[in-house]
TORSE-472413 format. One line per 2 residues: number of its first residue (from 1); their letters; for each residue z, y, x of C-alpha. Coordinates in steps of 0.1 Angstrom, whole numbers. Each point is the difference from the previous one (the first is absolute). Layout:
<recs>
NUM = a = Z:Y:X ~ ... $
</recs>
This chain:
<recs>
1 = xx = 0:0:0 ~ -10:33:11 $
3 = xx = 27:22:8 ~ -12:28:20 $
5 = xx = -30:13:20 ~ 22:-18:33 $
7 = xx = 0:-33:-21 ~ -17:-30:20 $
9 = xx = -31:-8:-8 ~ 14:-36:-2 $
11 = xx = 19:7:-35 ~ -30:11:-19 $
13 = xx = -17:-24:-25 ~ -24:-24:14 $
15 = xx = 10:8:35 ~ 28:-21:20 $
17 = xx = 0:-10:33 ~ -30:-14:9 $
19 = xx = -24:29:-20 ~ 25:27:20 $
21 = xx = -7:-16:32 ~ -39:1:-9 $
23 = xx = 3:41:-8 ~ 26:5:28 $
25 = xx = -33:-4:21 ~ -13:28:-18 $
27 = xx = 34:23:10 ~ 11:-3:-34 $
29 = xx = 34:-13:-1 ~ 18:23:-32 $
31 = xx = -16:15:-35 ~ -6:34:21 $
33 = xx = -20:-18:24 ~ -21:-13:-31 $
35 = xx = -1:36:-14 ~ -9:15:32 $
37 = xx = -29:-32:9 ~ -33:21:-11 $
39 = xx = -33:-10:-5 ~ -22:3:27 $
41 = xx = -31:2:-21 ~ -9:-4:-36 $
43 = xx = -27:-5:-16 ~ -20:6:-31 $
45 = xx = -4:-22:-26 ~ -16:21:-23 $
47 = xx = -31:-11:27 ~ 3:-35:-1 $
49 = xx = -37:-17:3 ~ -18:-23:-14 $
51 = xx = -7:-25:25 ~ -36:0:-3 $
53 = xx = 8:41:9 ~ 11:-3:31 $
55 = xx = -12:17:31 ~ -4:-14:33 $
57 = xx = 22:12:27 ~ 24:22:-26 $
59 = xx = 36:-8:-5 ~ 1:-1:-37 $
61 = xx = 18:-21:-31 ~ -11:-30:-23 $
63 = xx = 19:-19:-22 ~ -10:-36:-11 $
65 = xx = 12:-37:-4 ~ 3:-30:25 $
67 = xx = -28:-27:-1 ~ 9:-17:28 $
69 = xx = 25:0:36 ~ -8:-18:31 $
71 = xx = 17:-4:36 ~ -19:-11:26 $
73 = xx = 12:-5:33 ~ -20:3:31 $
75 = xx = 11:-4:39 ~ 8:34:1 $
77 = xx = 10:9:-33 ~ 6:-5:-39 $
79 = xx = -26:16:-24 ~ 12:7:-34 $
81 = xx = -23:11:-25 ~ 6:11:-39 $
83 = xx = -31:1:-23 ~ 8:27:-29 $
85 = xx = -26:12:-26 ~ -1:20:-29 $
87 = xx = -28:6:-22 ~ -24:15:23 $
89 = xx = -5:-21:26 ~ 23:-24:31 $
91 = xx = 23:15:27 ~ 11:-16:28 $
93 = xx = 36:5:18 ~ 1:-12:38 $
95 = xx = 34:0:17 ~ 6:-10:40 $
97 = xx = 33:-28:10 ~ 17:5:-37 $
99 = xx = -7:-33:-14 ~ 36:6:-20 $
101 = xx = -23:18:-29 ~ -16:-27:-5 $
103 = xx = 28:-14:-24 ~ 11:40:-9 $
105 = xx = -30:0:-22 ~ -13:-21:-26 $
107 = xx = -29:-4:-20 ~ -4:25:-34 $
109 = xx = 22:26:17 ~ -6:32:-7 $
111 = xx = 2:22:32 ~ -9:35:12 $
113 = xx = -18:4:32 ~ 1:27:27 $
115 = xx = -18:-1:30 ~ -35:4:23 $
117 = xx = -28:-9:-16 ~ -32:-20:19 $
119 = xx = -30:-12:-13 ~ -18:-18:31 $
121 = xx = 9:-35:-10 ~ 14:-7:-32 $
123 = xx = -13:21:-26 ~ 39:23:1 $
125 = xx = 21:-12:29 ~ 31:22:1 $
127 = xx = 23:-13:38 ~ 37:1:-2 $
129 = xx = 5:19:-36 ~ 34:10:-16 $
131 = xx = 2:-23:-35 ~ 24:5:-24 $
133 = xx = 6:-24:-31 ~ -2:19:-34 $
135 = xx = 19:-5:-29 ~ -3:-12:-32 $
137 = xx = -11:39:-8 ~ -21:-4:32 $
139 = xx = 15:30:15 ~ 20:1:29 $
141 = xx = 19:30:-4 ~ -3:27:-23 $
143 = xx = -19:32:3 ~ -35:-1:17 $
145 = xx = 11:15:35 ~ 15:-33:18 $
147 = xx = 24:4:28 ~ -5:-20:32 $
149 = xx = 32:-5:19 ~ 1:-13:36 $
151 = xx = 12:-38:2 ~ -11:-32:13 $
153 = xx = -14:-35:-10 ~ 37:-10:-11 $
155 = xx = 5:33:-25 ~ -25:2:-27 $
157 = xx = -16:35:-11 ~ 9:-10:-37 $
159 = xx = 43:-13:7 ~ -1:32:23 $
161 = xx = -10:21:-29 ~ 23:-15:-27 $
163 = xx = 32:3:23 ~ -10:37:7 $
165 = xx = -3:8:-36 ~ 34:-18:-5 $
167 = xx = 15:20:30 ~ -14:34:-17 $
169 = xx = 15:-13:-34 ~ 32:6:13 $
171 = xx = -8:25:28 ~ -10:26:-26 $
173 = xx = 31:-2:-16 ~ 18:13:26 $
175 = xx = 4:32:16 ~ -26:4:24 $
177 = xx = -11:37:10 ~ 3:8:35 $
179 = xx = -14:33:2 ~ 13:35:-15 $
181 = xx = -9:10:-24 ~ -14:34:6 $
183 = xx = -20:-21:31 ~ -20:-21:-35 $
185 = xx = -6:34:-14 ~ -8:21:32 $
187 = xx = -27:-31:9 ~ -11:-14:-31 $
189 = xx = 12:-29:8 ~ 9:-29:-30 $
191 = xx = 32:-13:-4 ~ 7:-32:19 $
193 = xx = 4:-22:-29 ~ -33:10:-9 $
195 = xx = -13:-4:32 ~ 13:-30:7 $
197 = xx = -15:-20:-34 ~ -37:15:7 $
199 = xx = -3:-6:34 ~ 5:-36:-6 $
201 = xx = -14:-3:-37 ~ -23:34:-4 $
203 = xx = -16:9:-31 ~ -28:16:21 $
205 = xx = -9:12:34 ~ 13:35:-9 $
207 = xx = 33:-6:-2 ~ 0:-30:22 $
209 = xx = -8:31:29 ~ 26:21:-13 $
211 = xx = 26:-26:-1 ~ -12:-11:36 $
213 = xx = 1:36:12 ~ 39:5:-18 $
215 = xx = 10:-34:23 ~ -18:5:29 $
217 = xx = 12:40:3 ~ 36:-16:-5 $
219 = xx = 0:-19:26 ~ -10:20:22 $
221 = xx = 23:31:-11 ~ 27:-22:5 $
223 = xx = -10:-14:39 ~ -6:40:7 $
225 = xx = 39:10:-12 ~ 10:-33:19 $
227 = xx = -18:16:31 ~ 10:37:-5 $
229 = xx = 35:-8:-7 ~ 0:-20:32 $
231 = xx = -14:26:19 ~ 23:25:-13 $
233 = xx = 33:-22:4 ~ -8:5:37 $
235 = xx = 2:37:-1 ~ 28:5:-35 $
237 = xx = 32:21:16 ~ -10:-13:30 $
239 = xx = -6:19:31 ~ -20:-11:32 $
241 = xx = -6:10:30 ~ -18:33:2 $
243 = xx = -20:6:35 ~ -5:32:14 $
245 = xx = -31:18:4 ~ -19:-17:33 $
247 = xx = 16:4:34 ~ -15:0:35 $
249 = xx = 7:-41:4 ~ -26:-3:-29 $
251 = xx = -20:28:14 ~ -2:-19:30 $
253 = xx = -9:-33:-9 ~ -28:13:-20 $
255 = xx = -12:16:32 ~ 0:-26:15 $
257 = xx = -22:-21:-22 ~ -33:-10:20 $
259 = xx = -19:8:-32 ~ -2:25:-28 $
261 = xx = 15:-15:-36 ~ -24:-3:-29 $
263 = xx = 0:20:-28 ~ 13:-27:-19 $
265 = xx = 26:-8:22 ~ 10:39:2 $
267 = xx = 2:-2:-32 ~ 25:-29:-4 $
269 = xx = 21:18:24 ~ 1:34:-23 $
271 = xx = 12:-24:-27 ~ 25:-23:21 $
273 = xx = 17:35:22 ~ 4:17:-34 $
275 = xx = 18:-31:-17 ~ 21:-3:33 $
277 = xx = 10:37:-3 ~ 13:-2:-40 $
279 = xx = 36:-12:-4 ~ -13:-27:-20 $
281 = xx = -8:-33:10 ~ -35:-6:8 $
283 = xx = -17:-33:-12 ~ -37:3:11 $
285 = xx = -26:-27:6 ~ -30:10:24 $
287 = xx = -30:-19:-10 ~ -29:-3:29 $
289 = xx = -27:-19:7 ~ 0:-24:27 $
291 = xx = -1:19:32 ~ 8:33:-16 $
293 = xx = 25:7:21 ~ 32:0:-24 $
295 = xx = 21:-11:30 ~ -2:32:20 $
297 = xx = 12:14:-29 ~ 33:-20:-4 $
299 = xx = 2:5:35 ~ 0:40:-7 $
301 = xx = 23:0:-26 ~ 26:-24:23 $
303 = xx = 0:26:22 ~ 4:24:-28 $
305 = xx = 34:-15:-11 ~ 10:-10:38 $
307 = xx = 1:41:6 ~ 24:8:-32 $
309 = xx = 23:-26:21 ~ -5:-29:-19 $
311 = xx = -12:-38:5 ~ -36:-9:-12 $
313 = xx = -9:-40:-8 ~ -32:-18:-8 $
315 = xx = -3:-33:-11 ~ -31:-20:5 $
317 = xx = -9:-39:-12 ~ -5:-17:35 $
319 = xx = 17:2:31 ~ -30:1:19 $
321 = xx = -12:37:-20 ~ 38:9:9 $
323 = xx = -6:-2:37 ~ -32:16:-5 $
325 = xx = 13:28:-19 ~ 33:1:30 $
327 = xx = -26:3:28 ~ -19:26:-16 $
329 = xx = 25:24:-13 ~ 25:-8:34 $
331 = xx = -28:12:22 ~ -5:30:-22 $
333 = xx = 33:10:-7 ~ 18:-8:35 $
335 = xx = -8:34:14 ~ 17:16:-27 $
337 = xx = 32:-16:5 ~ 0:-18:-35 $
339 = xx = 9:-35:5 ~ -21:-26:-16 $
341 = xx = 17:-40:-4 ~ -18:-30:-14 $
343 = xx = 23:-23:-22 ~ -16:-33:-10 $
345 = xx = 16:-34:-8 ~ -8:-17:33 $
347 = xx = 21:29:21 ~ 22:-19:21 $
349 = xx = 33:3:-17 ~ 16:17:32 $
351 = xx = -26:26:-4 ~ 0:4:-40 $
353 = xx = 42:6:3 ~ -7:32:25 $
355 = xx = -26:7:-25 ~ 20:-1:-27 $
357 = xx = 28:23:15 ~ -26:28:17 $
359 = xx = -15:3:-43 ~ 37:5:-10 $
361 = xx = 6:25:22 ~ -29:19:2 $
363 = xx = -9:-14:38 ~ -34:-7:-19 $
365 = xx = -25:24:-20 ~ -29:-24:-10 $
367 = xx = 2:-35:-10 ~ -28:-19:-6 $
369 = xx = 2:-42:-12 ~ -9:-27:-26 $
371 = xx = 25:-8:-32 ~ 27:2:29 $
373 = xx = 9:34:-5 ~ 9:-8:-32 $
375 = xx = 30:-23:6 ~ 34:8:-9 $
377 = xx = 12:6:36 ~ -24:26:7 $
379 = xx = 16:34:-6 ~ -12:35:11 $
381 = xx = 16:31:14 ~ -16:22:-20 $
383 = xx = -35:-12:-17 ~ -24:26:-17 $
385 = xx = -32:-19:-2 ~ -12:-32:-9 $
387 = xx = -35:-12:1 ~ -13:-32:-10 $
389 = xx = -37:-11:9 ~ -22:-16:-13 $
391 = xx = 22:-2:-32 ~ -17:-24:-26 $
393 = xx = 19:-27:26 ~ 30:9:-11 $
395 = xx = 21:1:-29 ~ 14:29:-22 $
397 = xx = 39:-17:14 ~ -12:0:38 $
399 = xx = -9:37:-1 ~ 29:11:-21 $
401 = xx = 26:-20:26 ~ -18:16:28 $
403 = xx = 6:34:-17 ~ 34:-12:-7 $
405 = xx = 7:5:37 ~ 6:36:-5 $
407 = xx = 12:25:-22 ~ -29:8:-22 $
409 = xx = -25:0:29 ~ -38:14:-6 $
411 = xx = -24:-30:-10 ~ -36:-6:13 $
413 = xx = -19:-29:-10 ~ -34:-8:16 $
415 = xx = -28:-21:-11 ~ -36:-9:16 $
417 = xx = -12:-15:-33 ~ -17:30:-19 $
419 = xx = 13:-3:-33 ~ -19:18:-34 $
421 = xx = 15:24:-16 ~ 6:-23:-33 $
423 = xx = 18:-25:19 ~ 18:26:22 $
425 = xx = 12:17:-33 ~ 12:-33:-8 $
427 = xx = 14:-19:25 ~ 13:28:19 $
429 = xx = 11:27:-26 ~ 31:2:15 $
431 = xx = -17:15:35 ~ -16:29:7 $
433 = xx = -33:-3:18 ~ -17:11:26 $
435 = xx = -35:-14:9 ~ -18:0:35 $
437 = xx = -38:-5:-9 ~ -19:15:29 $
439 = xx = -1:-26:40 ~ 3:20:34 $
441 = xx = -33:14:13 ~ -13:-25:25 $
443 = xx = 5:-32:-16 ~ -29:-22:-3 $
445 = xx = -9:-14:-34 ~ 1:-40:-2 $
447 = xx = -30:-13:-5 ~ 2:-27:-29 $
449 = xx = -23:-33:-14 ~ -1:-24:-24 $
451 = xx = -13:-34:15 ~ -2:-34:-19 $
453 = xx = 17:-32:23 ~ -34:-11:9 $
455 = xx = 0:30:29 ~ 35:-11:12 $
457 = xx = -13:-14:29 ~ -17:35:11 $
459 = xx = 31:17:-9 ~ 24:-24:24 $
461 = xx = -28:9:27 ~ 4:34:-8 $
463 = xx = 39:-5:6 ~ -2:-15:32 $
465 = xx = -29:25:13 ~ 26:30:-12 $
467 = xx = 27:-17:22 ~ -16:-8:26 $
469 = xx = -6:42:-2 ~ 42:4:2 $
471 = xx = 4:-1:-35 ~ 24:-18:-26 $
473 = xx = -8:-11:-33 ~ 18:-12:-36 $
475 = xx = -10:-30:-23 ~ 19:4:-34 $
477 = xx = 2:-31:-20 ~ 15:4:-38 $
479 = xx = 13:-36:8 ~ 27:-13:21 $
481 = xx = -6:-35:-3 ~ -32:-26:-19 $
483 = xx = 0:1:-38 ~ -7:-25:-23 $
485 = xx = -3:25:-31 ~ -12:32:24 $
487 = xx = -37:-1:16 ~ 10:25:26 $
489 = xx = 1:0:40 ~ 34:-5:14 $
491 = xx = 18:13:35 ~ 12:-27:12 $
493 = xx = -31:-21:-8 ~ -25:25:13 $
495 = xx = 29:6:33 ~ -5:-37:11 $
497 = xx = -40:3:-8 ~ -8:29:20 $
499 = xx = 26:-12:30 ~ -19:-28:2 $
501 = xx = -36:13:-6 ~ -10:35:6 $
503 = xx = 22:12:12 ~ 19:-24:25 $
505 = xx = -3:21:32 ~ 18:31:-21 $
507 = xx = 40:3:-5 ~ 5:-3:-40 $
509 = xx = 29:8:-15 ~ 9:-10:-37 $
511 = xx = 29:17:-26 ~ 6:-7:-33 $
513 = xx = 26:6:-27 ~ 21:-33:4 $
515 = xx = 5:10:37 ~ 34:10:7 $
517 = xx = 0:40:10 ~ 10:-3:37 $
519 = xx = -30:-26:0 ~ -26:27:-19 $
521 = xx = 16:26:23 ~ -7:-15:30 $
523 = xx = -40:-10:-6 ~ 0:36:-13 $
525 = xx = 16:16:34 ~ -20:-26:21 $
527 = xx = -35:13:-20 ~ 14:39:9 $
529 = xx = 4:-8:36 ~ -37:-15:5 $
531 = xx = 11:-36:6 ~ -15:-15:-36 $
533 = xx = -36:10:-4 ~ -7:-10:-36 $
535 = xx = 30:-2:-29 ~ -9:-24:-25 $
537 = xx = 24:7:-28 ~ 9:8:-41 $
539 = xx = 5:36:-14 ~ 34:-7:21 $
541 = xx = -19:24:23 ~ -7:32:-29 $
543 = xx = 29:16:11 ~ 0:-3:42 $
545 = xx = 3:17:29 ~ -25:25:17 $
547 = xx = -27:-20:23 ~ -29:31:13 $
549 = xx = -13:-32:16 ~ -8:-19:-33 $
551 = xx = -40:7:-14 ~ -4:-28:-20 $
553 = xx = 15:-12:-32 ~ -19:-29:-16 $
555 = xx = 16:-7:-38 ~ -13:-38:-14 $
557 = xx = 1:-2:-36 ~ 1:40:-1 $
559 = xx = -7:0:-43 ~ 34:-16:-3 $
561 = xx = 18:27:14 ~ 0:36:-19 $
563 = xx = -17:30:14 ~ 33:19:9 $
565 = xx = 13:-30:19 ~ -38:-4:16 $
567 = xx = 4:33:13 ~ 37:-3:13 $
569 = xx = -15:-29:20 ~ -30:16:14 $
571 = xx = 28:33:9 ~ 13:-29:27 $
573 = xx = -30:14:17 ~ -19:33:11 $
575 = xx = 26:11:18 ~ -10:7:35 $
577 = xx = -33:19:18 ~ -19:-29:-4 $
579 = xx = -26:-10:-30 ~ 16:-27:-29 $
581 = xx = -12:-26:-22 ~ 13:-16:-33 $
583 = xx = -18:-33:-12 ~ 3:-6:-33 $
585 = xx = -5:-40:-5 ~ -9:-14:-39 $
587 = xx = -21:-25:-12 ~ 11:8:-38 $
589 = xx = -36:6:-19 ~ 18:25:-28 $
591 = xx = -20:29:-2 ~ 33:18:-6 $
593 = xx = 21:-12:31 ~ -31:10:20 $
595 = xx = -9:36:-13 ~ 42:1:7 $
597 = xx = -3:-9:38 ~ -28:23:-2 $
599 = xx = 22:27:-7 ~ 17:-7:32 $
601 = xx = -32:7:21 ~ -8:33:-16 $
603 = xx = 38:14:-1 ~ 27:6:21 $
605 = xx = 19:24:-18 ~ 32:-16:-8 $
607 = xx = 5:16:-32 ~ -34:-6:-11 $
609 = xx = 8:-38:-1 ~ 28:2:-11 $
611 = xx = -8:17:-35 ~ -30:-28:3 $
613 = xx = 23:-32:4 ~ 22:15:-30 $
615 = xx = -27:0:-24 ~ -14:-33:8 $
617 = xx = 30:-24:9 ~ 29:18:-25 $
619 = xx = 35:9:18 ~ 8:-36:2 $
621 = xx = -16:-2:35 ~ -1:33:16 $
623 = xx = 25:-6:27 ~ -6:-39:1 $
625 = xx = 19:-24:-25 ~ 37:13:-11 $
627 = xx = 0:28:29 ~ -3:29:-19 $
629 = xx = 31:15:-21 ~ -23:6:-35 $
631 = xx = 29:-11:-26 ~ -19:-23:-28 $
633 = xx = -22:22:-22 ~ -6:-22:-36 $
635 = xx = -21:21:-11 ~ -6:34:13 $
637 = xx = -32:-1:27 ~ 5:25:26 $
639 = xx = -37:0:10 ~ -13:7:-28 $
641 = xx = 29:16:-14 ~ 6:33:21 $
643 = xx = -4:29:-29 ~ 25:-20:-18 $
645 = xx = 20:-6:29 ~ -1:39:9 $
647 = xx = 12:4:-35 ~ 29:-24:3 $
649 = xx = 12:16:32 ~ 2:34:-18 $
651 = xx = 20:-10:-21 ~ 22:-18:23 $
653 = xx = 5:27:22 ~ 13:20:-40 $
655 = xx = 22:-23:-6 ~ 14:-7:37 $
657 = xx = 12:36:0 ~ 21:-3:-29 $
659 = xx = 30:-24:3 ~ 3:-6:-36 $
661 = xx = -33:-8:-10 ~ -2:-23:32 $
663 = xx = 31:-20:-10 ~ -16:-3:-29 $
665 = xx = -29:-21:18 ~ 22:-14:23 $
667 = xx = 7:-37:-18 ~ -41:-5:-3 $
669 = xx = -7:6:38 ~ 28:-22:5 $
671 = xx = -15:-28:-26 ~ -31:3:15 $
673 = xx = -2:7:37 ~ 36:-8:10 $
675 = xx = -13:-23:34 ~ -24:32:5 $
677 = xx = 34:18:1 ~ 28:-17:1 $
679 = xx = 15:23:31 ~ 1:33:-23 $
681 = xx = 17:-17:-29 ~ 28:-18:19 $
683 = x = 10:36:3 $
</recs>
């Protein structure tokens, strides 16, 4: 019996354990999960066909009765095929390795049929349609729009929609608005009861986009006051640190810089120095492009806060882009008298206690490590800065312990992964941003191609002729090991093939996720120093350490990889005087995946691709699977939704100011994206 919208699912009619387990694949575990599943298509039966009617090559609808089912098995597979007809002529159904419908449907059903329609060898063919069995009334569900909900081959369309329309049964009864009031009236927007019954069970496509448009703008209004609240918790009777006006130690090191900044990065710095100098906290991220030079600037801003007599700290993924990092700014900031340390978690421990005690007492004014600085025995003098690089690696907790080190210390965040402004609206409302769009003069453009495997041979010779020049090259795998369900190279396969084929007389070195990290760290540092000529490896290798030495990057399998992470990878090169290379391997004949890759050829503008991988692979894999920090969006899309999304921050930003009519809101951003912000409300 339903109780309340928190009910199991298990306690509704015609559920029990084994049908919950079956939607609990589906993220649907309680009656608001069943309220909140919505369709992901629908379609119009007020244009169901005749068969006879139907078009070849169009997705359209037919309705008719079974004549006959058949399973055949072959050494590869089991055919199943459903013969339907209706008055005007024979369809028939053709499903791949689902021989189970073979008993699901019987002869002198009455079924409705959705699905691609060929004509090149039965009269009307239609490949892996949706069925649904009709009633006695032969209707499936009411009204002439039908919803189509995501599920699987275990959760049928029709159960699906019967156990929604008992979930809204008792969901409407209940109080349900989330929004204020004067927010339905200043936007138009219908009532969430409303909204909620059409935009599973419309009574046309009017008010199915209004009732889409009153959900979708909800929740994103509510993600946008989870985000501004968060941002302004930071700041709320708090005071920072505020920085003084630039000094002569700042003057200095910009002097001293063998190169003028870009424009971009000039202006990052505007934006950064006049954060620093406000009494409130800062929380900025700087956005760049690979190569943009977004570390001088962190570097600048260090100094910045070391000059006001405070500590600075960055935090980095790998040791090895630690020590990098220690070398360069040591070496730059020795002559000034600031000193630089290095705090990793292979410091000797003799070493890491003298550490230790030079932070606390201020012996130290830069610190530069891995997820070490974040322990509980490190503790600073007097910490005014925190910077954490290539963030998307870390966690909302790790940064907010690292800033924990201080008393309300100035935040920097830096990414090389060009987001779009939807997603950084989205994901990182809670930052200010700063982008970095224009390279340093000088730099040469990497030349880029698309090859198919049957030029791999010329490729390796290509390789081998570059090193034989002094060179040092990378071979990116989206594999560690052989698949039996994934047609895709591997590294340690294609490590033992080219060790023992073309490339036997060159040092290889190979590094892969399921290495431990002093073992990644040491290929890494052993490529840096010259020693390993070619790194066969996975995207381990996106984020990495700077190697001028490294022209090539060859990427097998490049259309399984996204165009951002593509063009992280091929940022592992180009960075020294001489000319680089990125191979792009793929053998996959989709006309899409290609014109993709071709993208990559024709654009190196790390922005560019960005707002180009977002369109055409969603959110879901813009920083690589379960990387990025997008909270679960059910149904808002924030491609295709910006206007709306523009709209929704608006009114966030209204109702953030005023502490009342935020309370009000409060419970629903909880309901909804507590994970997303579970920091602000254990407050």
């Amino acid at each position: 019996m339903i109780k309340t919208l928190s009910t199991d699912i298990r306690y509704m009619k015609g559920v029990g354990n084994a049908k919950a387990a079956l939607l609990a694949s589906l993220g649907i575990y309680t009656v608001r999960d069943l309220v909140e599943h919505f369709p992901r298509r629908y379609e119009d039966r007020s244009q169901i066909k005749k068969i006879s009617q139907l078009t070849d090559g169009n997705v359209e609808s037919c309705r008719g009765t079974v004549l006959k089912v058949t399973a055949n098995k072959t050494r590869r597979l089991t055919l199943t095929k459903i013969i339907i007809q209706d008055d005007s002529g024979r369809a028939e159904l053709v499903f791949f390795n689902q021989p189970y419908l073979k008993t699901k449907y019987k002869v002198n059903m009455e079924v409705m049929v959705y699905g691609k329609v060929q004509t090149k060898f039965f009269p009307v063919q239609i490949m892996n349609p949706e069925i649904e069995i009709l009633d006695e009334a032969g209707m499936p569900c009411a009204g002439t729009i039908l919803p189509v909900y995501p599920a699987n081959e275990a959760v049928s369309q029709r159960w699906l929609r019967n156990l929604i329309r008992q979930s809204l049964d008792f969901a409407l009864q209940q109080p349900l608005e989330s929004l204020p009031a004067s927010l339905l009236l200043q936007y138009e927007l219908l009532e969430r009861k409303e909204a909620l019954l059409q935009v599973h069970f419309p009574d046309n496509w009017e008010v199915l986009k209004k009732a889409r448009e009153r959900l979708a703008f909800e929740e994103l209004y509510l993600l946008q006051c989870g985000l501004l609240y968060a941002k302004n918790a930071v700041k709320k009777d708090v005071l920072g640190i505020k920085h003084a006006s630039d000094g002569s130690l700042v003057a200095q090191f910009e002097q001293r810089l063998p190169f003028q900044l870009t424009q971009g990065q000039r202006q990052a710095l505007l934006e950064i120095k006049a954060d620093m100098e406000e009494p409130l906290p800062m929380q900025r991220m700087v956005q760049g492009d690979v190569g943009s030079g977004k570390t001088v600037v962190a570097a600048i801003a260090l100094v910045k806060t070391v000059e006001n007599g405070y500590q600075g700290a960055m935090m980095v993924p790998t040791e090895i882009l630690a020590e990098q990092h220690y070398q360069t700014l040591a070496a730059q900031l020795e002559d000034l008298g600031i000193k630089v340390a290095l705090l990793t978690g292979s410091l000797a421990k003799g070493k890491r206690k003298e550490l230790l005690q030079a932070l606390q007492t201020g012996c130290v004014d830069i610190v530069l490590g891995t997820h070490a600085l974040i322990q509980e025995d490190v503790c600073f003098h007097k910490l005014g800065l925190v910077i954490t690089d290539e963030q998307h690696r870390f966690g909302v907790r790790q940064r907010a312990k690292l800033q924990a080190k201080g008393m309300m210390p100035d935040v920097l965040v830096m990414t090389a992964t060009p987001i779009p402004r939807t997603m950084a609206l989205t994901v990182y409302g809670d930052l200010d941003v700063s982008s970095i769009r224009q390279l340093p003069p000088g730099r040469k453009p990497i030349k880029t191609f698309v090859r198919g495997s049957d030029r791999r041979q010329l490729v390796y010779k290509f390789i081998a002729d570059e090193i034989a020049k002094g060179r040092q090259a990378y071979i990116v795998c989206p594999l560690v090991d052989e698949s039996e369900k994934i047609q895709a190279q591997s590294a340690t396969q294609l490590y033992a093939e080219l060790q023992e084929t073309y490339f036997r007389h060159i040092t290889c070195g190979l590094v892969h996720g399921k290495m431990k990290n002093l073992e990644k760290d040491e290929m890494m540092r052993r490529f840096y120093e010259g020693s390993i000529k070619v790194l066969i490896a996975t995207t381990v290798i996106e984020v990495g350490v700077n190697v001028p030495n490294a022209t090539i990057m060859v990427i097998e399998g490049a259309e399984r990889f996204g165009l951002a992470q593509l063009h992280q990878l091929r940022g592992r090169i180009g960075r020294g005087e001489h000319q680089s290379y990125c191979i792009l391997l793929s053998d996959n004949p989709n006309p899409e995946s290609q014109e993709r890759l071709q993208v990559m050829t024709n654009t190196s503008d790390g922005f560019a691709l960005a707002e180009q991988d977002l369109l055409l692979r969603g959110p879901g894999h813009f920083f690589g699977e379960q990387q990025h920090g997008l909270p679960d969006l059910k149904i808002a899309d924030i491609v295709n939704d910006l206007d709306l999304l523009l709209k929704a921050r608006r009114a966030a930003y209204e109702t953030v100011m005023q502490t009342d009519e935020f309370e009000k809101v409060r419970p629903y951003i909880a309901e909804r994206f507590y994970h997303h912000f579970d920091q602000i409300f254990q407050c």
